[in-house]
C-alpha positions in Angstrom: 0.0 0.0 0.0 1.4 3.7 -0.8 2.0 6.3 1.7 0.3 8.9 1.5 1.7 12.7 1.2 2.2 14.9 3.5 0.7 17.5 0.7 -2.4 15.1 0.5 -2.5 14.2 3.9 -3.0 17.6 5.5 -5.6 18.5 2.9 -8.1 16.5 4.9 -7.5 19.2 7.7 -8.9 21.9 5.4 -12.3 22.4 7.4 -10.9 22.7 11.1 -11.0 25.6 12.9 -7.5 25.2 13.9 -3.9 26.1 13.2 -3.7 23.0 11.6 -7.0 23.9 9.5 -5.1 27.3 8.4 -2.2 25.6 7.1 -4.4 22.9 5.4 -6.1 25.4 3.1 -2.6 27.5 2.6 -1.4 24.6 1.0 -4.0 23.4 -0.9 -4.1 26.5 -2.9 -0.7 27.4 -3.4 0.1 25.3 -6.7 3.8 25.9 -5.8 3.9 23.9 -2.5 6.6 21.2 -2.9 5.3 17.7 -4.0 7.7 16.2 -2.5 7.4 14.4 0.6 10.5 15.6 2.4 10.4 17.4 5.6 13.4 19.7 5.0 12.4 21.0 1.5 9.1 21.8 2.7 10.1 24.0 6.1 12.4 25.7 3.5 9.8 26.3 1.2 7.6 28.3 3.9 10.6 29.9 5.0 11.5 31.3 1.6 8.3 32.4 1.6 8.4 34.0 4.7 5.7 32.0 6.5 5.7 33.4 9.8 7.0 31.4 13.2 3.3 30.0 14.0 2.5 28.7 10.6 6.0 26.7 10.4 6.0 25.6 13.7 1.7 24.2 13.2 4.1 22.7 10.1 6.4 21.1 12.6 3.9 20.0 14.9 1.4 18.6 11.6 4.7 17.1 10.4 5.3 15.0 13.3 1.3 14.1 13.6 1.2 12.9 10.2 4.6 10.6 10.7 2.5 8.9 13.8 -0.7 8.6 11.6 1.1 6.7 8.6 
């Protein structure tokens, strides 16, 4: 069975009223968000694009959620 993305993973969070939620629908819509599935390439991909300290660390923290889910 594949693993699912983090990309398509989060998606799912899209309608909660949470940090999490935020981030969900940020990435959903940005076309440029990194497919792949590497932590590292993502937190620099918010920080080039100067994603402020709450929305990478609700990354961090969604990061480490969806490694436990999987």
């Amino acid at each position: 069975m594949a693993k699912i993305s983090f990309r398509n993973w989060i998606v799912k969070f899209e309608s909660v009223d949470l940090p999490i939620g935020d981030l969900a629908k940020d990435i959903k819509t940005d076309s440029r968000f990194p497919k792949e599935n590497d932590k590292e390439i993502i937190r620099r991909y918010l920080r080039n694009r100067r994603a402020c300290k709450d929305a990478i660390e609700t990354f961090e923290n969604a990061w480490d959620y969806y490694l436990k889910s999987r």
